[in-house]
mmCIF file of the N, C-alpha and C atoms, coordinates in Angstrom:
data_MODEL
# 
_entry.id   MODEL 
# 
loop_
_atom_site.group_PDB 
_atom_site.id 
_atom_site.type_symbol 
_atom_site.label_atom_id 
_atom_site.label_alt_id 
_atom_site.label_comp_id 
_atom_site.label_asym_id 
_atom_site.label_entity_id 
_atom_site.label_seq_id 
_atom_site.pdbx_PDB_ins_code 
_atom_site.Cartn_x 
_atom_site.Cartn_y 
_atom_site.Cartn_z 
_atom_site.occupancy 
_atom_site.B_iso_or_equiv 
_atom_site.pdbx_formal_charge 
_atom_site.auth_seq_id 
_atom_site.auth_comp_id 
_atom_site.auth_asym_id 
_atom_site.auth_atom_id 
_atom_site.pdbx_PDB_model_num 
ATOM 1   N N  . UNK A 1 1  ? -8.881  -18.462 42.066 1.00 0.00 ? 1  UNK A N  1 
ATOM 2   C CA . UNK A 1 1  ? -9.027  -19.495 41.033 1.00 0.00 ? 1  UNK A CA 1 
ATOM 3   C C  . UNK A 1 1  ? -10.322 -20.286 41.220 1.00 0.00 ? 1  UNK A C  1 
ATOM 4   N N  . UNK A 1 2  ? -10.925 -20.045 42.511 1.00 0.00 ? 2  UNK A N  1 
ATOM 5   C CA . UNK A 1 2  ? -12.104 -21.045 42.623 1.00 0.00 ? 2  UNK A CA 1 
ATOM 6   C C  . UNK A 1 2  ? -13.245 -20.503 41.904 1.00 0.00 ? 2  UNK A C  1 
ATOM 7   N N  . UNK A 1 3  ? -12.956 -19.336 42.150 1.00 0.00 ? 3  UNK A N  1 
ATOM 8   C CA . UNK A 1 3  ? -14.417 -18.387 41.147 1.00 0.00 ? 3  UNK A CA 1 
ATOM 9   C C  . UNK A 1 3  ? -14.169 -18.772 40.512 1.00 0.00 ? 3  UNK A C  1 
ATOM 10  N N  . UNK A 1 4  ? -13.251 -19.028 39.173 1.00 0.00 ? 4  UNK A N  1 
ATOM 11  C CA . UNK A 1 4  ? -13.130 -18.891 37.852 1.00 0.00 ? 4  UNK A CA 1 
ATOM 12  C C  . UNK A 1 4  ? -13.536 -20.236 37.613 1.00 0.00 ? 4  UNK A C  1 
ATOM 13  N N  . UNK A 1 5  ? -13.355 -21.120 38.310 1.00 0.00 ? 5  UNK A N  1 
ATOM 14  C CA . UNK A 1 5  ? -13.648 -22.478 38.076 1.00 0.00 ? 5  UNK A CA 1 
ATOM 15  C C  . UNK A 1 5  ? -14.948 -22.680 38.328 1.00 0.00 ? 5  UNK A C  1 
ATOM 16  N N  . UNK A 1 6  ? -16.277 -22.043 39.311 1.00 0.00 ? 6  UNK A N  1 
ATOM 17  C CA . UNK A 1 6  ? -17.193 -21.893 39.590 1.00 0.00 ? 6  UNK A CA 1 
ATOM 18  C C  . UNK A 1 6  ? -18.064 -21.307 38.214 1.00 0.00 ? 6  UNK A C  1 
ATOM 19  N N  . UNK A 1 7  ? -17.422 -20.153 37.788 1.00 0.00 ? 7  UNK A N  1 
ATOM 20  C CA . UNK A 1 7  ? -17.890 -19.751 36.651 1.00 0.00 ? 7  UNK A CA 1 
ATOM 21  C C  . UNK A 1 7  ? -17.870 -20.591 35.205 1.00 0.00 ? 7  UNK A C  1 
ATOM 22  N N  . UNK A 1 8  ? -16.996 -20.978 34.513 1.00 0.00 ? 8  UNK A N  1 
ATOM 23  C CA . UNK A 1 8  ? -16.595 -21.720 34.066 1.00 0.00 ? 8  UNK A CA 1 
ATOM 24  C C  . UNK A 1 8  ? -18.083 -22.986 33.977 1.00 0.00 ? 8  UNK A C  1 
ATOM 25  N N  . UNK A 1 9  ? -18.004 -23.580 35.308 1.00 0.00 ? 9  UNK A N  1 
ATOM 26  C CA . UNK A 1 9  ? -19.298 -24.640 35.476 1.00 0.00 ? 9  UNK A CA 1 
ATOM 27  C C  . UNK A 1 9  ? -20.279 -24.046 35.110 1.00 0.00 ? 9  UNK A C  1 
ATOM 28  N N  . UNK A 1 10 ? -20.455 -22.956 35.739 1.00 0.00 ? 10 UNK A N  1 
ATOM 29  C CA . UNK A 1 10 ? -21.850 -22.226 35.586 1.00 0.00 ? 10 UNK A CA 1 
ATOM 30  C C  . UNK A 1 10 ? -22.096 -21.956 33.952 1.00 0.00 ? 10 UNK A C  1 
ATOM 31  N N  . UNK A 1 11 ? -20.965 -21.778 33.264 1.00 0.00 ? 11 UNK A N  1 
ATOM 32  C CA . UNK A 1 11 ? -21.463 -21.755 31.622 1.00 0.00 ? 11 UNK A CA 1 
ATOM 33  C C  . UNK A 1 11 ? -21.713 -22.914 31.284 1.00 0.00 ? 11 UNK A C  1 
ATOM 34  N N  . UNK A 1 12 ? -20.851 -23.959 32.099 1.00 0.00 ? 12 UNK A N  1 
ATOM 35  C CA . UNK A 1 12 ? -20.583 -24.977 31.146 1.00 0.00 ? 12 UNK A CA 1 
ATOM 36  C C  . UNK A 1 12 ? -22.415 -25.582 31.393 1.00 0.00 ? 12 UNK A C  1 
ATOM 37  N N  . UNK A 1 13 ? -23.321 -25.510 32.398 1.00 0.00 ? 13 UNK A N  1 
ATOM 38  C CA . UNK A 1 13 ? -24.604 -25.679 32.849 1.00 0.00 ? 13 UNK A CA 1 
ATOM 39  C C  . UNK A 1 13 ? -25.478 -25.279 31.745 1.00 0.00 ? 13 UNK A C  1 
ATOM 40  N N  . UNK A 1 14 ? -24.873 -23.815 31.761 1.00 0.00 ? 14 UNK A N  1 
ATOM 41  C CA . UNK A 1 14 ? -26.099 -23.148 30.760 1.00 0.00 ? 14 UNK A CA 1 
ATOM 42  C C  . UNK A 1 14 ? -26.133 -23.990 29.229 1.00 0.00 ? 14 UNK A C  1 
ATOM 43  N N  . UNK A 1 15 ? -24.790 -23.826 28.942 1.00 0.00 ? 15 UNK A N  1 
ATOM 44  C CA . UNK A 1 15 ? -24.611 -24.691 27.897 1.00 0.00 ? 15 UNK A CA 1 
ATOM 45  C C  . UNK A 1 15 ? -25.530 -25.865 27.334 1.00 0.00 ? 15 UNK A C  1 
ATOM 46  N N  . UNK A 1 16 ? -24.993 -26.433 28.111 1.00 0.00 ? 16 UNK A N  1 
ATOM 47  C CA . UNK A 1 16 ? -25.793 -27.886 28.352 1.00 0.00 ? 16 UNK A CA 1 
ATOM 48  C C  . UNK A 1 16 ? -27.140 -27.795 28.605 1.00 0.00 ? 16 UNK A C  1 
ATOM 49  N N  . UNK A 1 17 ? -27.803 -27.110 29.310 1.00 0.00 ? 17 UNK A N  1 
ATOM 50  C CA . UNK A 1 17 ? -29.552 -27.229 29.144 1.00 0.00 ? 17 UNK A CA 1 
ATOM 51  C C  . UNK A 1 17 ? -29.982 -25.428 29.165 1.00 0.00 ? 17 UNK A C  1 
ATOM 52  N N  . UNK A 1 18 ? -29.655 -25.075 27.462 1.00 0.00 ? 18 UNK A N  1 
ATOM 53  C CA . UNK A 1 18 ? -30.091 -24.009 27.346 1.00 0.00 ? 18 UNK A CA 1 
ATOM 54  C C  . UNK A 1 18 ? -32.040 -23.816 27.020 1.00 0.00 ? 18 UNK A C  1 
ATOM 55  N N  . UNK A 1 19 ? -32.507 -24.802 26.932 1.00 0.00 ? 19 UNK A N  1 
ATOM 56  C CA . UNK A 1 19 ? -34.024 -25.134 26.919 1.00 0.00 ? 19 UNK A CA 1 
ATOM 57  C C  . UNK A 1 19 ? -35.097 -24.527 28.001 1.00 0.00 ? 19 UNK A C  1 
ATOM 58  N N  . UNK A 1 20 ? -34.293 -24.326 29.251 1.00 0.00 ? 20 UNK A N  1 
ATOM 59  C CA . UNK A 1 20 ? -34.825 -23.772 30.327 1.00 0.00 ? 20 UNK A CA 1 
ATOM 60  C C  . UNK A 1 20 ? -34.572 -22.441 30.420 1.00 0.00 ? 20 UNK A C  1 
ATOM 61  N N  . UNK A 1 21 ? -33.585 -22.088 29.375 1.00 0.00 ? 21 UNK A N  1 
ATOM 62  C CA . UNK A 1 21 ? -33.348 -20.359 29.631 1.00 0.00 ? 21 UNK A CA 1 
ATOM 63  C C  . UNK A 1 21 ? -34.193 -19.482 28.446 1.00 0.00 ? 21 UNK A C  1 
ATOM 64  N N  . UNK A 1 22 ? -34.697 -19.964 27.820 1.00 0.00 ? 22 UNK A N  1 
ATOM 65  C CA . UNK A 1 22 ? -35.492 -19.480 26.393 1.00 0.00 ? 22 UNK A CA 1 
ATOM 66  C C  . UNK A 1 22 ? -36.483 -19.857 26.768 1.00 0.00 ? 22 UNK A C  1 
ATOM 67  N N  . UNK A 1 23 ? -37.368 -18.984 27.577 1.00 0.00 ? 23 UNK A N  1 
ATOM 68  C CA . UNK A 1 23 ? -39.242 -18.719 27.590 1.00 0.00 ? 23 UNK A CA 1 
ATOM 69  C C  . UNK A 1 23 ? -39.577 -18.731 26.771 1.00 0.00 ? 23 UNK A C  1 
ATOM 70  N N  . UNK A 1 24 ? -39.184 -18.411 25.604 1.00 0.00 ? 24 UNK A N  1 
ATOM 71  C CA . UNK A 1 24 ? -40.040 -18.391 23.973 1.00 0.00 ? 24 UNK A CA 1 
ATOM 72  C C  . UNK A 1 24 ? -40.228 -19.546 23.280 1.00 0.00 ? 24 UNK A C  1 
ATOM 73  N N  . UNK A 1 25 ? -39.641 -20.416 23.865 1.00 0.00 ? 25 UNK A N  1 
ATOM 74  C CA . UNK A 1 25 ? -39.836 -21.797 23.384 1.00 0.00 ? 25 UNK A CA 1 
ATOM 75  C C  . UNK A 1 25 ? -41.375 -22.245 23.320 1.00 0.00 ? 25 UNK A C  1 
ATOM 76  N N  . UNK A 1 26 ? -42.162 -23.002 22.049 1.00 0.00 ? 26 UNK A N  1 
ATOM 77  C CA . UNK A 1 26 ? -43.197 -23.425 22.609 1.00 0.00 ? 26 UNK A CA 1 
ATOM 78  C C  . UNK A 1 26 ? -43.862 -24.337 23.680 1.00 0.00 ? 26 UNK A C  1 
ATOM 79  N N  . UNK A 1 27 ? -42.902 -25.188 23.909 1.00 0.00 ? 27 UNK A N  1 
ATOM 80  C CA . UNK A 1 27 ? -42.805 -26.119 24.509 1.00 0.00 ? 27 UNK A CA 1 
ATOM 81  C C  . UNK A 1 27 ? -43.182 -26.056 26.112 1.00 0.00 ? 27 UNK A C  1 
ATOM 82  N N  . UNK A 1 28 ? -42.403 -24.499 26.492 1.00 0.00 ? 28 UNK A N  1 
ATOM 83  C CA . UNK A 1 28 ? -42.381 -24.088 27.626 1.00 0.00 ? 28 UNK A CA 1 
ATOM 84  C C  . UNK A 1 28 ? -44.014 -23.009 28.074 1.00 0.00 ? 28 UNK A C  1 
ATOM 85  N N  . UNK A 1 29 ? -44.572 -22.908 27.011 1.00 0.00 ? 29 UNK A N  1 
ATOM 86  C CA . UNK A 1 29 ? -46.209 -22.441 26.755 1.00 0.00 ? 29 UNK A CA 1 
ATOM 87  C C  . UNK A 1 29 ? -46.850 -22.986 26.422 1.00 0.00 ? 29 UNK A C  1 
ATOM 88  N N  . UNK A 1 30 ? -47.640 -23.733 27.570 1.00 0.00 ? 30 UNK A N  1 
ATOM 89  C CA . UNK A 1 30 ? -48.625 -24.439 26.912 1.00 0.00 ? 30 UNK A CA 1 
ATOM 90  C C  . UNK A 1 30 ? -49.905 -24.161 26.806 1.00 0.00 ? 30 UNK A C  1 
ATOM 91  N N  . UNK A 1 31 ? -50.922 -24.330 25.753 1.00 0.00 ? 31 UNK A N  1 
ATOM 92  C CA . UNK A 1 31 ? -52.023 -23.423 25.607 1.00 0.00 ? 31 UNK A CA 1 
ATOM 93  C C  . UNK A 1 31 ? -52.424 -23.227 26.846 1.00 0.00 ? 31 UNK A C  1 
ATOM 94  N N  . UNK A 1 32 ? -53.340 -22.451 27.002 1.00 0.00 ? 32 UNK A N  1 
ATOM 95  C CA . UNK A 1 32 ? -54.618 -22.283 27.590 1.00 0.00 ? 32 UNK A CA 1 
ATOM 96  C C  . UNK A 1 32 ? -55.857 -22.932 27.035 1.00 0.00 ? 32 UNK A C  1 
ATOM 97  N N  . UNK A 1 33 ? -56.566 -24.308 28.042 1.00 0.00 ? 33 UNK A N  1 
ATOM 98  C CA . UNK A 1 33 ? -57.606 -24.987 27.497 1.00 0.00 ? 33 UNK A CA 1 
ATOM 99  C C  . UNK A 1 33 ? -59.033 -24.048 27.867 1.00 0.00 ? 33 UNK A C  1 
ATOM 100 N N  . UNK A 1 34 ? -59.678 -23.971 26.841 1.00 0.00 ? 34 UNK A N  1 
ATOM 101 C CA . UNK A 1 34 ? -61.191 -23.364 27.485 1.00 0.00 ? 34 UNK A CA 1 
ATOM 102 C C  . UNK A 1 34 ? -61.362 -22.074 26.577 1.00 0.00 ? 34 UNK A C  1 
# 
């Protein structure tokens, strides 16, 4: 039961700050100056 509860968090994480899992974001590319 502890896994499941471990897992569980672990979505509930992604969930919550899916911003860091999407590289395609622009936000997360920032130009190149020069």
């Amino acid at each position: 039961m502890l896994f499941l509860q471990l897992f569980e968090s672990h979505l509930r994480n992604l969930r919550e700050s899916p911003g860091r899992f999407h590289p395609d974001a622009p936000k997360y590319h920032p130009h190149p100056v020069g």
